[in-house]
N, C-alpha and C positions, 0 to 999 in steps of 0.2 A: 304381686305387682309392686314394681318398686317403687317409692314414696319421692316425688320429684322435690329438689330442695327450693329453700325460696328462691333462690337466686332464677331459677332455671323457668321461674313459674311468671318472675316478673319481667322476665324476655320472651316469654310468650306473649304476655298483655300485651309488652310493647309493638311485637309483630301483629297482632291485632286489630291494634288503634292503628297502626300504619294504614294498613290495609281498608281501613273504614277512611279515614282522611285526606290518604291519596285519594287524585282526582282522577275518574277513569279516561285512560288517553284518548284524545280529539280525534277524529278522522278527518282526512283532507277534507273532505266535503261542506262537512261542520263548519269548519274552518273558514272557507270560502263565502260559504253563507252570510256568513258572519261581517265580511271583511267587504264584498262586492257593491253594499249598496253605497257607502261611505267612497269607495272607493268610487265610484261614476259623478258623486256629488261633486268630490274635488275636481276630475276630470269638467264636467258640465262647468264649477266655474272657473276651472284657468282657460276653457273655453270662453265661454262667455266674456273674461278681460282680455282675452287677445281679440276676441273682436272687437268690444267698443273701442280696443287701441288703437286698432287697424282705421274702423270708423273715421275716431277724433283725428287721426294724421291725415286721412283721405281726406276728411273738411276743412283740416286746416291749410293743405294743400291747396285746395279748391278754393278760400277763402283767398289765401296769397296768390293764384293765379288771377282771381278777378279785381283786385285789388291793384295788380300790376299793369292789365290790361286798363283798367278806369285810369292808372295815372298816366298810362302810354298814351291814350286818346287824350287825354284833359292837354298834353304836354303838345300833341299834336296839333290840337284845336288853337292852342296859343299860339303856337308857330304860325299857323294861315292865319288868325286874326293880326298879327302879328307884320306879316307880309301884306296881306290888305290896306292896314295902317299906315304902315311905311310909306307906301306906293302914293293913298289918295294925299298924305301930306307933301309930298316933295314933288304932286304935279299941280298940286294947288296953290304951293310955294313959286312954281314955275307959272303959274297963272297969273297971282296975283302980281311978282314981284319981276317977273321978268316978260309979259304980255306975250305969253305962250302961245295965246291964238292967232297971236299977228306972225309967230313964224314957220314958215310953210315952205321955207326953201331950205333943202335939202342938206346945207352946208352951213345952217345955224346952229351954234350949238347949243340952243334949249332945247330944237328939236330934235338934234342928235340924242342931248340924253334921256329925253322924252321916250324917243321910240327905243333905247336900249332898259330904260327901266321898266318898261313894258313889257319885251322879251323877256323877260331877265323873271319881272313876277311869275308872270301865265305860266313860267315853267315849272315854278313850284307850286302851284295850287292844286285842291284837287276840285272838282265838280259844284260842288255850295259854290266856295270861294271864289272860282273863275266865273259863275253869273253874277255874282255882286259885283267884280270888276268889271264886268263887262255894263251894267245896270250904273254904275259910278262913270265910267266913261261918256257913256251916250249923253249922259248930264252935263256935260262939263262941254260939250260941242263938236271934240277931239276929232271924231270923226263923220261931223257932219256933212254934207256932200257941199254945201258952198262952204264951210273952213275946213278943208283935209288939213290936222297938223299929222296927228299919229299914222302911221305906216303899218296897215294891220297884215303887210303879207307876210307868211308863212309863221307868224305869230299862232300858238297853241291855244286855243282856244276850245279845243278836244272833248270832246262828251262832258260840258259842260252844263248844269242845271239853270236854265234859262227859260222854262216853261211860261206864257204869255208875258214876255219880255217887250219890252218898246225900242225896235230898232228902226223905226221909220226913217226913211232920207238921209238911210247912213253908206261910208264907200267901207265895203269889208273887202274888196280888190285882194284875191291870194290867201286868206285868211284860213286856218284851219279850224273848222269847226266840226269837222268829222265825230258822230257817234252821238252828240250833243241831243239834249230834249228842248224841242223849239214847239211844241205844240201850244196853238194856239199866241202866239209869238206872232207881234203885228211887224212884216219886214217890208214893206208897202214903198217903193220906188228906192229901195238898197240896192246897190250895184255889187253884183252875186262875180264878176268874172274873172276865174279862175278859181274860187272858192270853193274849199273842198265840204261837202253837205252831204256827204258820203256815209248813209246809214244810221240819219239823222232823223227826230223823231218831228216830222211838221205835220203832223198831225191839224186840221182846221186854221194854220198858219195864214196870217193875209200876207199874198205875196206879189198883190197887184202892182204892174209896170217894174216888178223889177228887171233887171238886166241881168239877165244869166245865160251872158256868152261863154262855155267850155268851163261852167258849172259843175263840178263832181256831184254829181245825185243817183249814184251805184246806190241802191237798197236802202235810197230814202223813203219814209212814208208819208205818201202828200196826199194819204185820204181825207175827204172836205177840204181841202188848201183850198184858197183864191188864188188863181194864176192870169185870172184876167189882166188881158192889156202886156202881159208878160214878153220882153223883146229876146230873142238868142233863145230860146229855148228848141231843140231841135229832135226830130222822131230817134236818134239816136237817144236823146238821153234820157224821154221819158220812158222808152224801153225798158233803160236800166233801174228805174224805179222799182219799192216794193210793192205801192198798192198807188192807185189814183182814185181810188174809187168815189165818186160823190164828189172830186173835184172839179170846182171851173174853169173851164180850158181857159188859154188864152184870146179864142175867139170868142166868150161866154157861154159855150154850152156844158151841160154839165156830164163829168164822165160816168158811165155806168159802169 
């Protein structure tokens, strides 16, 4: 046998040691093993931050939607108090300084601007604000049945908030008060004619002796109303009513 030289003996060690200290090759599996759990944790959280991102935008969204609508009402609300304002000064103005109630013909002009800045409010208000006008009015005597100054026909006075309101001994002649809540609203010798009451809520209303010639009262509710003593009321138009139920007729008895 032939005798191997060094040289040939110390490239064997070396293949050897190779052989011990390579590392034996990974299988895919291994591999995967290895790498999958690491791997979902990242996933879990770039999840997890595009959600709370998502979140915070959604709230802060939400946050600036309610934010805008608070200032739209606040900005609102000043506008009708606003218009309230206006109004009760420049007829009190007219009261005080130009004796408003003494004028009652037609072709005055306090009463001219009287009754145009009345039009003129009613139409921008909404429901609050048109019973406070209306609650400021009666005050003031504008329309009371011996001083008619103000002119309440075809004046908007529309589903307005006026639930037990004091409009006793008032001329509301023409007046639009359609859709309006009057329940329990004392209207007790007012002159109702042509006034539209059309789907109006009178609910327990006192409505005794008023005048309600050619009255709108289409799907008004006059359940418990006082009607007694009531003149122009005619089989036409409690027909057209929603309920009468429990109120006093005009000849006092009560309807079933």
């Amino acid at each position: 046998m032939k005798d191997m030289s060094s040289d040939e003996i110390d490239e064997e060690q070396r293949l050897k040691d190779a052989q011990v200290l390579a590392p034996e090759p990974q299988s895919r599996e291994g591999w995967w093993n290895r790498i999958w759990l690491p791997l979902l944790l990242l996933l879990l959280v770039c999840a997890g931050f595009l959600l709370i991102t998502w979140a915070q935008a959604q709230n802060a969204q939400m946050i600036s939607q309610q934010t805008q609508n608070t200032l739209l009402h606040v900005a609102g609300e000043q506008q009708q108090e606003s218009i309230v304002l206006n109004y009760i000064n420049k007829i009190s103005d007219l009261l005080v300084h130009d004796q408003l109630l003494n004028k009652r013909n037609h072709a005055d002009p306090q009463k001219i601007a009287a009754d145009a800045l009345t039009r003129d409010a009613f139409s921008h208000l909404d429901s609050e604000h048109k019973g406070r006008m209306m609650r400021f009015i009666y005050t003031t005597k504008l329309i009371n049945n011996d001083s008619v100054v103000l002119d309440m026909q075809s004046v908007d006075v529309s589903k307005a908030q006026m639930d037990t309101i004091d409009l006793r001994d008032t001329h509301l002649v023409g007046a639009n008060i359609s859709g309006s809540d009057l329940h329990g609203a004392n209207l007790s010798d007012a002159i109702l004619t042509f006034t539209d009451l059309s789907h109006t809520n009178l609910v327990k209303a006192d409505l005794h002796a008023c005048d309600m010639h050619n009255t709108n009262l289409t799907g008004a509710n006059l359940a418990g109303a006082n009607l007694r003593d009531v003149v122009g009321l005619s089989q036409t138009q409690l027909a057209s009513v929603k309920s009468l139920a429990g109120a006093t007729m005009p000849d006092g008895s009560v309807h079933k």
